[in-house]
C-alpha positions in Angstrom: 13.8 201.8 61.7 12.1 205.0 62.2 9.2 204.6 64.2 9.2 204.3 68.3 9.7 200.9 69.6 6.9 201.2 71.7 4.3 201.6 69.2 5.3 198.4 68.1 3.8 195.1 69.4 4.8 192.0 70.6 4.2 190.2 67.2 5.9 192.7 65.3 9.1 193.2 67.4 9.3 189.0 67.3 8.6 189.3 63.1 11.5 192.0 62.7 13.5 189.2 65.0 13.2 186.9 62.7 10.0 184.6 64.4 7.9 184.2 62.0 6.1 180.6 63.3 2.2 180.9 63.5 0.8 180.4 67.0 -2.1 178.0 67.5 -3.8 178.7 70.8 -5.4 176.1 72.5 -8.2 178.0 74.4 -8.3 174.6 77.6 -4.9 176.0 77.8 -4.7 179.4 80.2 -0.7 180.2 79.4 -2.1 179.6 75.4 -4.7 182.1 75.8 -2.3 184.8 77.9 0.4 184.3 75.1 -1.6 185.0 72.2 -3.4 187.7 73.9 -0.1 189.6 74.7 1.1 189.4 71.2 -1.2 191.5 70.5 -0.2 194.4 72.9 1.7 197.7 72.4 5.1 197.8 74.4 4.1 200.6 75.6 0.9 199.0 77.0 2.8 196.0 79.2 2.1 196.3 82.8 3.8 194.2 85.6 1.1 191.7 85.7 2.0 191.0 81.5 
């Protein structure tokens, strides 16, 4: 793997570990919604609150 890890986001570092399990968010469910919206962020992007 050539590329930074950090460039990479959550989703993708889970895929190349072998999670490959769609996740269905259930927007009543505040820990749901904060999941699927960190899958979608950079490494390099986490912050302490994440």
């Amino acid at each position: 793997m050539g590329e930074d890890i950090s460039e990479l986001t959550i989703d993708e570092v889970s895929k190349l570990e072998g999670f490959t399990e769609d996740v269905e968010v259930d927007e009543e469910v505040p820990l749901s919604v904060w999941y699927n919206s960190i899958q979608k962020k950079k490494i390099k992007n986490l912050n302490h609150g994440d």
